[in-house]
BABA-243357 format. One line per 3 residues: number of its first residue (from 1); their letters; for each residue x, y, z of C-alpha. Coordinates in nm, 2 decimals. Example, Ala and Ser with C-alpha at 12.3 -4.5 7.8 and 13.67 -1.06 7.14 Angstrom:
BEGIN
1> AS> 1.23 -0.45 0.78; 1.37 -0.11 0.71 .
This chain:
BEGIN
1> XXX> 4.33 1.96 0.22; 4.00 1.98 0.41; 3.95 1.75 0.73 .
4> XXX> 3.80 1.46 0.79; 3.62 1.40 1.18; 3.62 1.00 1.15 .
7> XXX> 3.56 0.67 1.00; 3.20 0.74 0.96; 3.27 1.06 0.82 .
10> XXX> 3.48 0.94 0.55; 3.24 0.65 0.49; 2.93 0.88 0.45 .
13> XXX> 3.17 1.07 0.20; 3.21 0.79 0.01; 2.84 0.69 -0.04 .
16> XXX> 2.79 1.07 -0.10; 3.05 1.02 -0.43; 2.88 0.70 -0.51 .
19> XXX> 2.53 0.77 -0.57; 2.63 1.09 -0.76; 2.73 0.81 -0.99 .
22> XXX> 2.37 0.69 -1.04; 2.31 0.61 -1.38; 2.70 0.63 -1.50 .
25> XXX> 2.84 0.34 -1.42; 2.58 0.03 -1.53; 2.64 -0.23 -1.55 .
28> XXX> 2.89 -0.16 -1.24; 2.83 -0.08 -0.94; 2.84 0.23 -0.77 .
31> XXX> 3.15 0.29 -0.59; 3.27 0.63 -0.37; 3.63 0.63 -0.23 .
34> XXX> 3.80 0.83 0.05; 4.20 0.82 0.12; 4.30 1.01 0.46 .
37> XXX> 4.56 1.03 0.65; 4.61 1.16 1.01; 4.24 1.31 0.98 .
40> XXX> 4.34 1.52 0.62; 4.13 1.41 0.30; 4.42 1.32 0.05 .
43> XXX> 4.18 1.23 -0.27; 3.88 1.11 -0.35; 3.70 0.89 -0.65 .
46> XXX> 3.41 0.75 -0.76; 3.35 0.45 -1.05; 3.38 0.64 -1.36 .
49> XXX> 3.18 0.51 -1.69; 3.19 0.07 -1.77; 3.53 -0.01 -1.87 .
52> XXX> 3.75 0.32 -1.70; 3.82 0.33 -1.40; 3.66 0.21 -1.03 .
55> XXX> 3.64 0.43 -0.76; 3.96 0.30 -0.56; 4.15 0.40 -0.87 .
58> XXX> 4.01 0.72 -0.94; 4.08 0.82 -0.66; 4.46 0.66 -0.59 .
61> XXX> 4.56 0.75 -0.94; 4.54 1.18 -0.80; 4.79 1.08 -0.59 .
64> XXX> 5.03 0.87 -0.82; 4.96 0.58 -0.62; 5.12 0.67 -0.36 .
67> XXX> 4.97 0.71 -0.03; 5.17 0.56 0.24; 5.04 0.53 0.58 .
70> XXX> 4.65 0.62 0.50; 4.35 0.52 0.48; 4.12 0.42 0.19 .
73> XXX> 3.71 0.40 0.25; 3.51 0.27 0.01; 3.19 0.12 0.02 .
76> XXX> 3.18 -0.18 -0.21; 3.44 -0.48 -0.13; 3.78 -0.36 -0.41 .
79> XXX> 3.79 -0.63 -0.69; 4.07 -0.89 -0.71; 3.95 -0.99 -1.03 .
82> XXX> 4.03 -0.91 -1.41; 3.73 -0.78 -1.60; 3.73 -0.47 -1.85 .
85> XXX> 3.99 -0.31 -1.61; 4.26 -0.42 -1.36; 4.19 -0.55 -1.03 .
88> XXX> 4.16 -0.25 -0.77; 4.35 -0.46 -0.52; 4.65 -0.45 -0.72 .
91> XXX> 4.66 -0.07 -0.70; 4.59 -0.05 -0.33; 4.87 -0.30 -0.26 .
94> XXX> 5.12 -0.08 -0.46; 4.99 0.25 -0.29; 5.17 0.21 0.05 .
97> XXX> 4.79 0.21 0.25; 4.81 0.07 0.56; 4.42 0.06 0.65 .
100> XXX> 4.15 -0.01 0.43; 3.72 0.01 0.56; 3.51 -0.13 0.33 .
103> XXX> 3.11 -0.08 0.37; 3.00 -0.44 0.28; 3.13 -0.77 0.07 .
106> XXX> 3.05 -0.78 -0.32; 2.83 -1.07 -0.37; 2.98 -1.12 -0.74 .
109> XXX> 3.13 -1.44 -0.75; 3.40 -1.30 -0.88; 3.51 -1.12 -0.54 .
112> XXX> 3.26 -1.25 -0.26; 3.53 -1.18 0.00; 3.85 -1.24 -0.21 .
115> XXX> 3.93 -0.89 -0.25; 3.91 -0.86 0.11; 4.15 -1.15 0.19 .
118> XXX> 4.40 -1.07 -0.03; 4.46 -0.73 0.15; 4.46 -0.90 0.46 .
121> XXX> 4.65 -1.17 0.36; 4.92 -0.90 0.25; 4.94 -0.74 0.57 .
124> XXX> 4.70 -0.43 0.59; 4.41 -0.37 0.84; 4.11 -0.42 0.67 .
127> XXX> 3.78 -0.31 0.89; 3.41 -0.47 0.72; 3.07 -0.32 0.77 .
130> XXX> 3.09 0.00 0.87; 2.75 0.19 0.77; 2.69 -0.17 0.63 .
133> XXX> 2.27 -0.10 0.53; 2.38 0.24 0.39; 2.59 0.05 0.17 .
136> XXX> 2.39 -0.20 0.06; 2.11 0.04 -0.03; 2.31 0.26 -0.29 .
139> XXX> 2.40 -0.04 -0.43; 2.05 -0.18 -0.43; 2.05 -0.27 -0.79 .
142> XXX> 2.40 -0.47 -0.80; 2.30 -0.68 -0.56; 1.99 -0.80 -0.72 .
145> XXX> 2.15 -0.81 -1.07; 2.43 -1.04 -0.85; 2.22 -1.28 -0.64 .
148> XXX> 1.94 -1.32 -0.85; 2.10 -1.29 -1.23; 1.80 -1.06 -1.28 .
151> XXX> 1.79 -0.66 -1.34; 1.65 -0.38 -1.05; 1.29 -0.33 -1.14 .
154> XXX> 1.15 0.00 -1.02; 0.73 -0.01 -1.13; 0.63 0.36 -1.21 .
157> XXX> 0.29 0.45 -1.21; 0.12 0.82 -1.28; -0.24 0.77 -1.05 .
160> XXX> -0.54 0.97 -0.94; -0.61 1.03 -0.59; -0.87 0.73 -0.57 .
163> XXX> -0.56 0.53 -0.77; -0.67 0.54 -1.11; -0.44 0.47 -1.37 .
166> XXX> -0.69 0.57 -1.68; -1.08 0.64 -1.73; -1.31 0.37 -1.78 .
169> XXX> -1.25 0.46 -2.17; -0.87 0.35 -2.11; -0.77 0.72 -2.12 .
172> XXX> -0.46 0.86 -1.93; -0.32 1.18 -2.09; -0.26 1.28 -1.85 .
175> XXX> -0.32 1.22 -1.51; 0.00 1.46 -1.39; 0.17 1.79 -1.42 .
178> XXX> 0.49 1.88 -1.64; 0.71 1.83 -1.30; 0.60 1.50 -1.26 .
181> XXX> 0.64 1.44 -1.57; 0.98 1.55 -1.62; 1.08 1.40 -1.29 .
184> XXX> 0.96 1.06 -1.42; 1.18 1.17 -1.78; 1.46 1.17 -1.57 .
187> XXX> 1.44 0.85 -1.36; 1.32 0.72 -1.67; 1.68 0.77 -1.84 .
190> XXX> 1.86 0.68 -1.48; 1.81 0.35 -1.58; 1.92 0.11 -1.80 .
193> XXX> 1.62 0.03 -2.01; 1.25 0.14 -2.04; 0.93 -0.14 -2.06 .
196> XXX> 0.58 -0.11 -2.18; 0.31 -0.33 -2.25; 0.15 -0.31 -2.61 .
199> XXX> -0.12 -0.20 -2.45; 0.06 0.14 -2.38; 0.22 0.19 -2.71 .
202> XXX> -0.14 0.13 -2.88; -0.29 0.39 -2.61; -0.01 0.65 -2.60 .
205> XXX> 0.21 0.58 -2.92; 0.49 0.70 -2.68; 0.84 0.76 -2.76 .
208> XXX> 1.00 0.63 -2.46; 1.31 0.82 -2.44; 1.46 1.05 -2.15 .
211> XXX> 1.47 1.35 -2.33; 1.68 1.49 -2.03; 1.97 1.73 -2.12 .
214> XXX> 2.11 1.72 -1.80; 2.19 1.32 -1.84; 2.29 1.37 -2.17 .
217> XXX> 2.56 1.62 -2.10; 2.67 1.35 -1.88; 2.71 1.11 -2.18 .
220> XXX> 2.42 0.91 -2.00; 2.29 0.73 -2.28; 1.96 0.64 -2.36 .
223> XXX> 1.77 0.36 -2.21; 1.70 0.05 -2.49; 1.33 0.08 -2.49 .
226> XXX> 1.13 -0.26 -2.45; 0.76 -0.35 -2.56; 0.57 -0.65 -2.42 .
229> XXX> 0.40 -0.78 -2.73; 0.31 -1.17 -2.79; 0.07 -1.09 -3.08 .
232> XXX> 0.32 -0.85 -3.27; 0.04 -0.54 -3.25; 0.36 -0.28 -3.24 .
235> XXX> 0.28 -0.03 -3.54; 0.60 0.02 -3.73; 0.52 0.33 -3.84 .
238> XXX> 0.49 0.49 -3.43; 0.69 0.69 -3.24; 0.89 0.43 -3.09 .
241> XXX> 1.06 0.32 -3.42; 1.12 0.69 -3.54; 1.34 0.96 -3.49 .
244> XXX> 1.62 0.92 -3.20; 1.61 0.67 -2.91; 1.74 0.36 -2.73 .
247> XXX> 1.78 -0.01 -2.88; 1.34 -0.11 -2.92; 1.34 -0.48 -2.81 .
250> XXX> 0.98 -0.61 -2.88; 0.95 -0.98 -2.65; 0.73 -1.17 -2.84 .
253> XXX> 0.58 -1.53 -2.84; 0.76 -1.79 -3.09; 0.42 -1.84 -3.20 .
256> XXX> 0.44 -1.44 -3.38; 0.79 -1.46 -3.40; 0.78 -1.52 -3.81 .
259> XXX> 0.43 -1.42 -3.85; 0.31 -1.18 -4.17; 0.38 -0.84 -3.88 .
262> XXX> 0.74 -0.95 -3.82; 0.91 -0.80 -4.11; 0.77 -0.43 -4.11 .
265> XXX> 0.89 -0.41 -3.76; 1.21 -0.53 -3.82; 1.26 -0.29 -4.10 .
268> XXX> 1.16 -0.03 -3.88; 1.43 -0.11 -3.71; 1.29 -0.36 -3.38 .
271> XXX> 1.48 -0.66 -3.24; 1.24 -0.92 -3.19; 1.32 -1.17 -2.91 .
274> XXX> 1.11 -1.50 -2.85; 1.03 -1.52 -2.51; 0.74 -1.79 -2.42 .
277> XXX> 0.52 -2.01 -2.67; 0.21 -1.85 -2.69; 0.28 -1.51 -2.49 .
280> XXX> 0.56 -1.32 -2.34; 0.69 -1.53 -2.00; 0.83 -1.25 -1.75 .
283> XXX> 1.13 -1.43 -1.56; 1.25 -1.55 -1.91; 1.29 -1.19 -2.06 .
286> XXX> 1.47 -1.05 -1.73; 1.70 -1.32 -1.76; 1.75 -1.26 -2.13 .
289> XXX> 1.77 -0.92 -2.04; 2.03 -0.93 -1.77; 2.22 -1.14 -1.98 .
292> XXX> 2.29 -0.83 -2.19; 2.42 -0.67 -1.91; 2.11 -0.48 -1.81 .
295> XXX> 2.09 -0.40 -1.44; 1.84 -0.16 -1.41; 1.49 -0.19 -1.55 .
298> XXX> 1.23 0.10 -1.55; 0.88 -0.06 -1.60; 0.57 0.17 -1.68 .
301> XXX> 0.31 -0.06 -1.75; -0.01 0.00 -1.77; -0.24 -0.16 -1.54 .
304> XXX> -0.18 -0.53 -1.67; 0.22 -0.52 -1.72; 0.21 -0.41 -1.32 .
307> XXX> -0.01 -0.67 -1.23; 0.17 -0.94 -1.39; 0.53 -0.84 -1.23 .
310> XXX> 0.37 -0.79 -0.88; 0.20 -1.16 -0.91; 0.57 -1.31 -1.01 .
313> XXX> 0.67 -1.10 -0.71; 0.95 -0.91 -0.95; 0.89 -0.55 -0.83 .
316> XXX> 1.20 -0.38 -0.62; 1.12 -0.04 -0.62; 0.79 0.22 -0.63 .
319> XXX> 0.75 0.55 -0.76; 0.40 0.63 -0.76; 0.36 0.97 -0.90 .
322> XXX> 0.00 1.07 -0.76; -0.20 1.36 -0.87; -0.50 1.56 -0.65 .
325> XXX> -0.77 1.46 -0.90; -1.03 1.15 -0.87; -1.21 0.94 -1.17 .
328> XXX> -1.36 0.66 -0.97; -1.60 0.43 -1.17; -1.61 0.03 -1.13 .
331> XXX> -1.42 0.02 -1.52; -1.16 0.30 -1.46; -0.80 0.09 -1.46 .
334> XXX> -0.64 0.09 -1.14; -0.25 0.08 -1.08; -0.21 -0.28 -1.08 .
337> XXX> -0.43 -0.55 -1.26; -0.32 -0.93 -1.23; -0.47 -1.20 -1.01 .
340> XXX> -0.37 -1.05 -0.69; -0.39 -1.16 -0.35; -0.71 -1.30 -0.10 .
343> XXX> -0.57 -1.30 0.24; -0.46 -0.94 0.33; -0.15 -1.09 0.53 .
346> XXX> -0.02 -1.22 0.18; 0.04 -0.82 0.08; 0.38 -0.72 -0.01 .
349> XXX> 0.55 -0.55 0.23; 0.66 -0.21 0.19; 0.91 0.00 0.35 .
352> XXX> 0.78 0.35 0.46; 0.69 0.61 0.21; 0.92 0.93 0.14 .
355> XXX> 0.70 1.17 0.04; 0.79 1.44 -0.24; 0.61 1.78 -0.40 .
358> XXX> 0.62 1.78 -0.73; 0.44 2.08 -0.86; 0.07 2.00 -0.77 .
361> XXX> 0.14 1.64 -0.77; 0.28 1.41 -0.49; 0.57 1.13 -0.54 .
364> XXX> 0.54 0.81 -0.28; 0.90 0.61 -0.32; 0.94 0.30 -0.17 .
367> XXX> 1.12 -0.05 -0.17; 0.99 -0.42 -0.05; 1.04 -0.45 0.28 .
370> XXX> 1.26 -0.71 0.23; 1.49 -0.62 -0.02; 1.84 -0.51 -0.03 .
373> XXX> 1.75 -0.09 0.09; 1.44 -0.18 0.33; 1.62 -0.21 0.67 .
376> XXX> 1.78 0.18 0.53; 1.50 0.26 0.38; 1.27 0.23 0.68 .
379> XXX> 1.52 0.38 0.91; 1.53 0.67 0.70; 1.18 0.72 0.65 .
382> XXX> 0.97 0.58 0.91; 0.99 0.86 1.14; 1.16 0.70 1.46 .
């Protein structure tokens, strides 16, 4: 047994455990647990895939479920509720712990605060917030999916120095190095599913897929890949409807929906959702979208699918992946298109960059300001 110095310790453990679940456990959340006792680490877990285990069990379950007289950290409220597994409550009451610390309330409906009462309400210290904005940024993307029934969007742009997207020709292979590239492979396959404007399928004729052997040893699946297309332009004989690869979902108008290009593309295999009348209405497809249980949305635009989700104010993360080159010119694309803004004190507010070599290229992450990791995000980043 190795020692523990601490509740912050243990709690730091846990959201250690956690987000090396990133990517594993959609559409759950991501959930690190610690059980000490008298200052000794007894077991730990961690949220396994949807439907096994949470963390609370994995981690009770090493120790037969019996731990009498410790403590269990986590940092995500236990569920009281039945969904495709037991409620973690039940196996904590059974498990003799006298103490339990949780890092912050689940906003589900389905616990908000329940879970926490019922230990209490059984008779065992339960502590509430410690490392609360730590918490609540690993978990960045449940509590978006919970609050606003909508997935985590993370807009991912590949830009020039002078923050060119393409040439004035519409050109963009490509703007970064293989790192960059691979880096934005694997982030791409972190989440849930993938989403392109027709625009960038007619451009690139990408495949969309991780093509990451590390997730897939994993058993990280791939992400379902999702094209923006209320005229039905997809060509059903690309990349994106051959070989291996998520679910392709093309959002479409109900105007195209049973138009003369609607059949090849469903025989190529394409689900085609009506979302809009005469084109593709944003907060209607993450809402269709959520409601197939995807939390996590990776959205690579081009220029005029950025645009459009930073006008409906739907972007929660940035990863701009920026490369030392320059292509200026009044026609080149830029990162975002859209109507944008007129008074400079309407910008979005973003937390403080964290800044990352990749290869020759640079990565800028960020969140909104005011989203669930900014108050983290800015701590950790803003150099104070």
């Amino acid at each position: 047994m190795s020692e523990i110095d601490g509740d912050s310790a243990a709690m730091l453990r846990a959201l250690e455990l956690a987000h090396g679940a990133r990517g594993r456990t959609w559409p759950n959340p991501m959930v690190g647990c610690v059980v000490v006792r008298d200052g000794q680490l007894l077991a730990e877990g961690v949220t396994q895939p949807c439907g096994e285990d949470h963390g609370e069990v994995d981690a009770l379950k090493k120790l037969g479920f019996r731990a009498e007289g410790a403590t269990l950290y986590v940092n995500l409220e236990p569920c009281c509720h039945w969904g495709r597994t037991p409620p973690c409550t039940d196996a904590i009451l059974r498990s003799g712990l006298t103490r339990v610390v949780v890092g912050m309330v689940d906003p589900h409906s389905a616990v908000a605060g329940q879970g926490i009462a019922q230990l209490r309400e059984a008779g065992l210290q339960v502590d509430v917030g410690l490392l609360e904005d730590a918490c609540r940024a690993v978990n960045e993307a449940h509590l978006i999916f919970k609050t606003l029934g909508r997935p985590f969007v993370t807009l991912k742009s590949a830009i020039t120095a002078d923050g060119r997207t393409a040439t004035k020709d519409g050109r963009s292979a490509w703007i970064t190095g293989d790192a960059a590239r691979a880096h934005a492979r694997h982030e791409r396959g972190l989440h849930q599913a993938v989403l392109v404007g027709v625009g960038t399928v007619l451009a690139d004729d990408p495949q969309l897929t991780a093509r990451d052997p590390a997730l897939a040893r994993q058993g990280i699946a791939e992400p379902a890949r999702i094209v923006l297309d209320g005229g039905l332009r997809t060509p059903p004989g690309g990349r994106l409807l051959q070989g291996e690869g998520g679910p392709v979902w093309i959002f479409t108008s109900e105007q195209a929906i049973d138009s003369p290009a609607a059949a090849p593309l469903r025989a190529a295999g394409a689900e085609l959702v009506p979302c809009g009348a005469e084109r593709v209405e944003l907060a209607h497809l993450l809402g269709i979208v959520a409601d197939r249980g995807v939390a996590t949305l990776f959205v690579e635009g081009g220029a005029t699918v950025h645009g459009a989700f930073l006008d409906a104010g739907l972007a929660d993360r940035l990863l701009m992946y920026v490369a030392p080159k320059l292509f200026g010119g009044r026609d080149a694309l830029p990162m975002a298109a859209g109507d944008g803004i007129g008074d400079p004190k309407a910008a979005l507010q973003l937390a403080p960059f964290a800044v990352k070599r990749l290869g020759t290229d640079l990565l800028l992450e960020t969140r909104r300001l005011d989203g669930p990791a900014g108050p983290w995000w800015s701590r950790k980043h803003g150099g104070s």
